[in-house]
N, C-alpha and C positions, 0 to 999 in steps of 0.2 A: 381233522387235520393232524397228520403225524409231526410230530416234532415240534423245535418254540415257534411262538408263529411271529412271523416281520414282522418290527416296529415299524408304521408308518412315519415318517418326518413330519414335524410340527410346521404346519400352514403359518402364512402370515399372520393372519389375526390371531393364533395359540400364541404366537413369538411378541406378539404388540403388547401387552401388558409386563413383560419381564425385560423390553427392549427401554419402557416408557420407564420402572422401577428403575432398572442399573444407570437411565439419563437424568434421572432424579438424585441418584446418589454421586453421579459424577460433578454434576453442578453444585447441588450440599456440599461436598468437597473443597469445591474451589472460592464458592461461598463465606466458607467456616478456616481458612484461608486468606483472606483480608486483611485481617489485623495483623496477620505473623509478620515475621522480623525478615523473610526472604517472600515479602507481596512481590508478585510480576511490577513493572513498568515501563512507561514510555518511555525509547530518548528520541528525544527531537533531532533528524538530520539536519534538516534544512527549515531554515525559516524564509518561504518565499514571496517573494514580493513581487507579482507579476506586473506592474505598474513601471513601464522605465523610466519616466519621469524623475528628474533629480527628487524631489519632493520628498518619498519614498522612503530613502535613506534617515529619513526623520520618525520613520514609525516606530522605530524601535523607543525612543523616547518620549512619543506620545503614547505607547502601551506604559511604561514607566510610568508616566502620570496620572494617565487611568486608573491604573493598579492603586494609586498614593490614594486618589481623590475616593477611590472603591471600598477602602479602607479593606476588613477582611474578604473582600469579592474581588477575586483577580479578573482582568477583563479579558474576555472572549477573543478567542482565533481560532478559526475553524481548522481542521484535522483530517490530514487525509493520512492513513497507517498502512505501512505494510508488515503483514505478517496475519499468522493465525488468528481468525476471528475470535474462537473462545479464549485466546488469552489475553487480544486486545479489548474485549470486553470484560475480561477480570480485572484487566491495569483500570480500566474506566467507572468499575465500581470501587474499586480499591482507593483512588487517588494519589495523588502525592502532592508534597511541599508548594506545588506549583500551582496545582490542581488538586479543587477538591474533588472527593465522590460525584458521581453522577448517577448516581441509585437512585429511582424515582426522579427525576431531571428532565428525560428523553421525551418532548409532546408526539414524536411519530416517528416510526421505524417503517421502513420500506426493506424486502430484500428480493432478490432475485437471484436465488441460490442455484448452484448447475441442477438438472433435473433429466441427463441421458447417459447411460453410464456408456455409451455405444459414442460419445461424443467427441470429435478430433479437438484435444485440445493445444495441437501441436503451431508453435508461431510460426510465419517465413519472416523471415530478415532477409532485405534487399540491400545487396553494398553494390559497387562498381562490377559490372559485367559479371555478377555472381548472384543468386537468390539461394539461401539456407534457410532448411527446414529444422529446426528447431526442435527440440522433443522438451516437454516441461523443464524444469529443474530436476534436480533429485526429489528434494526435499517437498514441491510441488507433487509429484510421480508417487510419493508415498502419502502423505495426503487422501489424491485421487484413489490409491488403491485402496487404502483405510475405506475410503467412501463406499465405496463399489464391491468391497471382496467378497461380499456373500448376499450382493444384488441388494432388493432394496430390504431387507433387513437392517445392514449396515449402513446402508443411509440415511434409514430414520434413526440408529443409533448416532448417528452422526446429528443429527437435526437436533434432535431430543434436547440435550442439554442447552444447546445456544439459546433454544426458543426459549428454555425457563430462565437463560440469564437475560435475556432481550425482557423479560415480563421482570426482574427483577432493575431493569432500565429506566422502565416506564413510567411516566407521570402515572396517577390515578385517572386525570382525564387525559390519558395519551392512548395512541391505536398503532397498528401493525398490520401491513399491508403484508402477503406472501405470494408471487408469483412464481407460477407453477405452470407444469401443463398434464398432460393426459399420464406421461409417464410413473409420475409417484403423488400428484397431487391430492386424490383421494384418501391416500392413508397418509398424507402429511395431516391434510382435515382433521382425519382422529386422534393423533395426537394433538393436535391445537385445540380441540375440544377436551384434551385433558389437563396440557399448560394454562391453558385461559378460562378454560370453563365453555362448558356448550352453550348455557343461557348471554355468552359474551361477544356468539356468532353474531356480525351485522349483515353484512354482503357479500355474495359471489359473483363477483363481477367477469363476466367475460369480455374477453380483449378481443375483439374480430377483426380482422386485415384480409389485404387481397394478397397471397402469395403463392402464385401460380407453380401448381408441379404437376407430374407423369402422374396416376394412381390409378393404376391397372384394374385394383381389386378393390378399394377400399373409396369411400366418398374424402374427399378432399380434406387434410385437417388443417382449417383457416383460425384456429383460434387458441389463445390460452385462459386458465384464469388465475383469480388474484383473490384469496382469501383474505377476508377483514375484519380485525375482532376489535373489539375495545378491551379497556386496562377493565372500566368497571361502568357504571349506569351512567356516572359523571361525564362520559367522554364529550370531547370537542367534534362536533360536525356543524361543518360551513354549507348548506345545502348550493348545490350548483344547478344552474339550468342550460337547455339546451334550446337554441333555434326552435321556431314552430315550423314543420312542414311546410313547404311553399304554397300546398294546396289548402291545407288548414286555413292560415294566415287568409287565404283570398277568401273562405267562407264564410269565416267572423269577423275578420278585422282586428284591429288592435283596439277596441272599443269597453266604454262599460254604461251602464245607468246610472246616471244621478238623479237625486232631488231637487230642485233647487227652486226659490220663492220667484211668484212672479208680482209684477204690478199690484194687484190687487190681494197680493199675501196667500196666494193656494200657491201648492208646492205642485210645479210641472216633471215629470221625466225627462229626461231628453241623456243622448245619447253624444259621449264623449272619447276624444283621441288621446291617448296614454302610449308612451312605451312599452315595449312587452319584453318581458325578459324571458317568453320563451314556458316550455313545460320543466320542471323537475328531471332531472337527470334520472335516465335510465341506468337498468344495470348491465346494458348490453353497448359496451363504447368500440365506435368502429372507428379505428386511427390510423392511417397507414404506416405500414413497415416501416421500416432504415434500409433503403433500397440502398445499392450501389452509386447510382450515380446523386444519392442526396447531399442537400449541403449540410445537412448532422453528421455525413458521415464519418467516423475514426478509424475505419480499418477495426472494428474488433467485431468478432463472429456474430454475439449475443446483446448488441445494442441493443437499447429501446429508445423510442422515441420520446421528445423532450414533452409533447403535449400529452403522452400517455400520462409521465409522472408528474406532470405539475400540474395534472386533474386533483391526483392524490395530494399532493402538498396544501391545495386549495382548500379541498374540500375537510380536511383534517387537523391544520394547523395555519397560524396566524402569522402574519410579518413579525419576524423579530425570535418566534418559536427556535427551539433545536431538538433539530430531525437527523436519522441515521439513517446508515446502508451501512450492513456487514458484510456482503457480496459485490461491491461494489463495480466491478466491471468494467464497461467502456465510461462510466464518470456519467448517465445522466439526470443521476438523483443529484447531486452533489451539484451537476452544470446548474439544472432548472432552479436549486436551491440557493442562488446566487441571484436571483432575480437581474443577471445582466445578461450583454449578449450572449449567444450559444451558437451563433453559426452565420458565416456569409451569404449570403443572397445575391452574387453579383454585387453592385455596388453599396447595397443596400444592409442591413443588419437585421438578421431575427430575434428577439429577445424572448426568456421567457415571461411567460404571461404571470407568473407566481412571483411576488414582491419577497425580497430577500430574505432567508431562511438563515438562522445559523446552525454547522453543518458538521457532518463527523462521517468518514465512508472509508469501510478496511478491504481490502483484498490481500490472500496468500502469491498472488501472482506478481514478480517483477513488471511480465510486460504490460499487465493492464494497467499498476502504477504508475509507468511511466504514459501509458496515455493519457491517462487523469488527470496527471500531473500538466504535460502539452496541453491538453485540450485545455483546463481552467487557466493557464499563463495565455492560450490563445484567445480567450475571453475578457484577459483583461479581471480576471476577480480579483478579489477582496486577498489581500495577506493574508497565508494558510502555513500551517506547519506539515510539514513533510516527515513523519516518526515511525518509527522501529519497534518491535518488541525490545525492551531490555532484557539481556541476560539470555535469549533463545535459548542457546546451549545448556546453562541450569536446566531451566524449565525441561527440554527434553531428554538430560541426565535424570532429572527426578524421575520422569517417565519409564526410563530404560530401567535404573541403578536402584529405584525405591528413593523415598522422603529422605532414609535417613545418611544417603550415601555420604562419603568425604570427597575432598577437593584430589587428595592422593589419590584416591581409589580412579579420578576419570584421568590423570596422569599417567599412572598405570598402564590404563588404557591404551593410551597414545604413542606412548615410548615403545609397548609391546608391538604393535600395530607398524611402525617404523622401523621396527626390528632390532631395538637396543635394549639392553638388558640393565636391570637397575644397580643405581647404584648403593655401596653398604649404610644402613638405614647412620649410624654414625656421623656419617657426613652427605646425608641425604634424609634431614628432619622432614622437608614437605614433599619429599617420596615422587619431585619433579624431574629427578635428573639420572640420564641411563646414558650407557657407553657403547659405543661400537668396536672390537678389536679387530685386527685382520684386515682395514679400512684401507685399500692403494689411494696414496694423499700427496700428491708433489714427486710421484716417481718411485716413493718408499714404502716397500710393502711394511704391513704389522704397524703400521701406525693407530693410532688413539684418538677416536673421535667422543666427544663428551656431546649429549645431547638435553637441550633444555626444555620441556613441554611446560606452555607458560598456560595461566590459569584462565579460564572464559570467560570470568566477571573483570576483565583485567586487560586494559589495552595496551598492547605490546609497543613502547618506544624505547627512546634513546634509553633511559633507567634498567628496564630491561637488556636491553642491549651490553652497553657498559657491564654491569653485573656477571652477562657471560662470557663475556671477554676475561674479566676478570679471573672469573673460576679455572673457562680454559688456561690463561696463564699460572695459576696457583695450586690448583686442588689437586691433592693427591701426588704431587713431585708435575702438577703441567700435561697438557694435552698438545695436539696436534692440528688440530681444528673444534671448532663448535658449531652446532647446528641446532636453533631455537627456532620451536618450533611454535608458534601461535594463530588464535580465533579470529580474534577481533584487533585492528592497529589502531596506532597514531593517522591522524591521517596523510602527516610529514612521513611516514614513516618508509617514502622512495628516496628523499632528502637524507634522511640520517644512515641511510645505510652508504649512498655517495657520500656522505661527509667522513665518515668511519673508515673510509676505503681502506678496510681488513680481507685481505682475502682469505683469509683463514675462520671468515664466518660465515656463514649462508643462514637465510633468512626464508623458512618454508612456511606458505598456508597449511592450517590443520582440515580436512573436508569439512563445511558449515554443516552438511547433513552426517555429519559421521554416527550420532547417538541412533539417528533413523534408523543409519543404515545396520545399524549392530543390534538395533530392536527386531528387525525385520528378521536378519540372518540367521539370527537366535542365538549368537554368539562370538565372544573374538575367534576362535579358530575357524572356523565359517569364512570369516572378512579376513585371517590375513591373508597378503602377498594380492591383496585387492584393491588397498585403498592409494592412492596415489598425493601426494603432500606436493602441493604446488609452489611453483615461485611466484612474489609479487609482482601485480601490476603497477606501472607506476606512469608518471606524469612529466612531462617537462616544458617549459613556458622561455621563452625568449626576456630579456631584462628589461623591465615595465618600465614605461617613459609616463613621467609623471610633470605636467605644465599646468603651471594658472592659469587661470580663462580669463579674456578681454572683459567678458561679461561685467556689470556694475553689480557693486555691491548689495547684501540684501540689508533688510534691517537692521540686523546683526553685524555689519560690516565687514563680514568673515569671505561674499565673493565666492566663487565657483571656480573648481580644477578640472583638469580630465585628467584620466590612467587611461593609458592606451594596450590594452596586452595581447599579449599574440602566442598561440600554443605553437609549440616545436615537436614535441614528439610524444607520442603514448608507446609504451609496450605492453600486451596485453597479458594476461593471466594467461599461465598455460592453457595450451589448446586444449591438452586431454580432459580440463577440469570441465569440458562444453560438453552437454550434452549431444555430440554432433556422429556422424560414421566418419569412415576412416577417411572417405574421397573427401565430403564434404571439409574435412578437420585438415588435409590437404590443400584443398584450394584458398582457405579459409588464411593458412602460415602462409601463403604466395601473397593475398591482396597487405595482409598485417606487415609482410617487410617492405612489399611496393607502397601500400599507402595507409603509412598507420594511424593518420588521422580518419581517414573513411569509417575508422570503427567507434569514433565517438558520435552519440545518440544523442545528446545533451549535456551542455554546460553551462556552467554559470559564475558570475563574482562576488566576492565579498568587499570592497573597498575596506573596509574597518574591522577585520577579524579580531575577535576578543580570543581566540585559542581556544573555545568550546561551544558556540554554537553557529553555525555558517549562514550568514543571511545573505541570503543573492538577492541585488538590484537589478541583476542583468544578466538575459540567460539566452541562449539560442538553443537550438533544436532542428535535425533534420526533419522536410516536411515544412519548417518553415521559412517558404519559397517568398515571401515578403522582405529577407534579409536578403537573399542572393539568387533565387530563383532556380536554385540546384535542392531538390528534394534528397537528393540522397549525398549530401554532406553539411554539416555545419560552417559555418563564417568560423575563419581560424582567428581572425582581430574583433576582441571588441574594443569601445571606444566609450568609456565608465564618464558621466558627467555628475561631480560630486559636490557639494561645502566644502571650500577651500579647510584646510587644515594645517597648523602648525608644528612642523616637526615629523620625523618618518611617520609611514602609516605600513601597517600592515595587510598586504593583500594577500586575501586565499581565493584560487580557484580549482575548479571541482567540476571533473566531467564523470562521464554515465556511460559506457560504451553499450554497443545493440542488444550485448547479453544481463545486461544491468550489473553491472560490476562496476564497484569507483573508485576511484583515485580522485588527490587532491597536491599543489602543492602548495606553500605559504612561501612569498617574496616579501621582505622590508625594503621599501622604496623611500630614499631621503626628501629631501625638504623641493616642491615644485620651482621646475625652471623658471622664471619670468616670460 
């Protein structure tokens, strides 16, 4: 052969030992990690209480006395997270002040990772006379691609590390279930035989359903499976059985031999009725789908049914264990893990057969969150905390920028990208603030815009604010306007720009995927004159009427009020910030000025907001056709039934519009009517 001769491309299994390497040293990373002075963490959004019973509003002070009587063991509240699984798994080995480690903690992990890269994972949102197709997030979209870019190489580069922090989760006697199917499941195997060890393989269980399709060419594929390893030899298994065959049953009997004395003291046989608990569970579980018209159903593509997982729960861990899901989905690890109901039956209630788990379930996706979120308040669970990655934006500045970048340097960034040029490092020490000249402002051309890019671990309110106002009036002989620009807000933060009523400030979102999107493009020149800096959303509430209740005193003598409140108006984040086309982003500004409540998804109260963490006693939800019988809009009043209280209270309420964006506002309401 004349000339060099072609390199062939390296197959999958050349590329699976150097995929499994660089997932070992990604996780060692984040590992070695922990202890540093900028560890990831949770913030807790919401603390919800799906329970509407006044009663409720008492939890917060019975976890207080838990915690006292716990001494250094804070008491448990289960965790539903959004954001990235590997970094809400590093906050989870990491701890904080609040929370210890959970390294070695986990008795069972379940996941049900995506497994098609061919897969629509695009949502419809239903409003009034309109249905929107959705296309992920940004930040979702990137993600996916990450997943997917070089097929399933980069999936199991993807997988790799979670799996070795899920094995750094795990009790010694804890196990990990992975549900897979035909597409990548085989070489996910291989690598689980390299995180876990081969000799730690238990079962491969396949899941068989009836789900009738076209298949021209190929035999029907009715099934998936579900890989099952143990931590180590110690693992916990609760052996489960199954029904005896109806034919079986009629041949033997439920019967056995005994001995037993007779009269004269010789021991006779005779033949005895016992219960039968049935033969040993196979490895082959036939459960039916999440049909359309079931009563599990949520609307989410990739359900599984509640009796498939609370096989698992059963047979791997105990009443009282805590068990995860990093994939979380349509919520049915986390439902069946609740050991309460899971779904209507007509008049009747299904519950799961698995007595209560305590529970921990992440997803990168808004909308599945918010199903999770529905589904368990529609259950009736147990108070759970609703948490965030902290700091997102760090975390995927370190990604972009490197470990060692500055707080200036993503500044920089941002001001460039907005198109303002910096200002002289003299009177621009934290390299946050750039100008615009040439700016038409009130009629006058060559006007002076001063721009503020505020920092990401740093939530942007009134202090903020103030401050640019400030500078715009001072710095440098005065400006003409200011425009700060920020991540993360206040959550008052539609309140203090009304209160400020400065028109010579504007208040822009910075894009939450911007760091993604400048990784991806490979550069700020790439991304400018692309990225779009939104205006807030924001919230606005009618003035809360607050009355004692007739009701008799409790033992406390303190008696019961109601807050009555009522939303007025939402305006939504810019349209453009939606992942939607132009038509749909059109129809979308028609229903938002006709009916801007139709675009809230979910909301809820706080009666007692302390200014940092938002507990809701009271929440509604479109879908939940029990409050008003209109699926496609929320109840605009609720009607909060509380412990009387002395003196104003502070009320925050907090909605969730279809595209999961929040707003929130806080009302001080004086002392109850009589």
């Amino acid at each position: 052969m004349h000339g060099r001769q072609r390199r062939m491309p390296k197959s999958l299994l050349e590329q699976l030992p150097e995929i499994v390497a660089q997932g070992r040293k990604e996780a060692e990373k984040i590992l070695e990690g922990l202890e540093g002075r900028f560890r990831v963490s949770l913030q807790t959004r919401e603390v919800v209480l799906p329970a509407r019973a006044s009663a409720t509003t008492d939890w917060v002070q019975h976890q207080a006395r838990q915690e006292q009587h716990a001494g250094s063991g804070a008491a448990w509240t289960n965790r539903l997270v959004y954001g990235d699984n590997l970094l809400a798994m590093a906050a989870l080995l990491a701890g904080d002040a609040h929370s210890p480690s959970l390294r070695g903690k986990v008795d069972l992990i379940y996941i049900d990772p995506p497994f098609d890269s061919k897969a629509d994972y695009r949502t419809k949102v239903a409003l009034p006379g309109l249905e929107l197709e959705q296309r992920p997030t940004v930040i979702e979209q990137f993600a996916y691609s990450d997943t997917w870019s070089d097929g399933t190489a980069s999936y199991l580069a993807m997988i790799t590390p979670r799996l070795i922090l899920m094995r750094e989760l795990l009790a010694d006697t804890g196990s990990i279930y992975v549900h897979l199917d035909w597409h990548v499941g085989h070489y996910v195997k291989l690598v689980m035989d390299e995180v876990f060890g081969k000799d730690n393989f238990v079962n491969e269980i396949c899941w068989w359903y009836k789900r009738w399709s076209a298949a021209a060419s190929t035999f029907q594929r009715m099934h998936d499976t579900i890989y099952f390893y143990r931590k180590s030899d110690k693992y916990k298994f609760n052996q489960l059985f199954q029904p005896l065959a109806a034919s079986t049953a009629a041949v033997h009997g439920n019967t056995r031999r005994v001995n037993l004395p007779d009269d004269s003291g010789r021991l006779v046989t005779v033949r005895t009725e016992e219960p039968s608990r049935g033969v040993q569970m196979h490895d082959v579980w036939e459960v039916p789908f999440v049909v359309a018209h079931s009563q599990e159903q949520v609307g989410y593509g990739t359900q599984k049914p509640i009796e498939l997982v609370a096989r698992i729960l059963e047979a791997s861990s105990d009443p009282g264990d805590l068990v995860a899901d990093f994939f979380g989905g349509s919520g049915s690890f986390a439902a069946a893990a609740e050991g309460r109901r899971v779904a209507k039956d007509g008049n009747k209630s299904v519950y799961s057969t698995a007595a209560a788990r305590r529970w921990i379930t992440t997803d990168l996706g808004k909308p599945a969150c918010m199903i999770m979120r529905k589904r368990l308040i529609d259950q009736d669970a147990q108070p759970f905390l609703y948490q965030a990655i902290g700091d997102y934006q760090l975390e995927a500045a370190k990604a972009t920028l490197g470990r060692d970048f500055r707080m200036g340097d993503l500044s920089q960034i941002v001001l460039s990208l907005y198109g303002a040029m910096p200002l002289p490092a003299e009177v621009n020490p934290q390299r946050n603030l750039g100008q615009i000249a040439g700016f038409e402002f009130g009629g006058r051309r060559g006007s002076k815009t001063l721009v503020l890019a505020d920092s990401p671990n740093k939530l942007t309110g009134m202090a903020t604010l103030k401050k640019a106002i400030a500078q715009r009036d001072n710095l440098l002989g005065g400006w003409d306007r200011v425009v700060v620009l920020g991540w993360n807000f206040e959550p008052s933060i539609g309140e203090t720009i009304t209160a400020l009523n400065d028109s010579r400030l504007e208040v822009l979102v910075i894009p939450p995927d911007l760091m993604d999107r400048l990784k991806k493009k490979g550069g700020i020149d790439k991304l400018r004159g692309q990225v779009r800096f939104s205006s807030l959303q924001y919230l606005t509430i009618h003035p809360v009427v607050r009355q004692a209740s007739p009701s008799p005193a409790g033992a406390d003598g303190a008696g019961e009020e109601t807050l009555t409140v009522q939303l007025k108006n939402y305006v939504l984040l810019s349209p453009e910030a939606i992942n939607l086309d132009d038509a749909n982003r059109t129809r979308l500004q028609q229903i938002a000025n006709a009916q801007p409540l139709a675009l809230i998804e979910y909301w809820a109260v706080d009666p007692d907001y302390d200014g940092k963490v938002f507990r809701s006693v009271w929440q509604d939800y479109r879908g939940n056709t029990a409050s008003d019988g209109d699926a496609l809009h929320v109840v605009t009043a609720a009607v909060v039934t509380t412990p009387a209280k002395a003196g104003p209270r502070k009320v925050c309420v907090r909605v969730v519009d279809v595209f999961g964006f929040e707003a929130e506002v806080v009302a001080t309401v004086g002392a109850a009517a009589p």
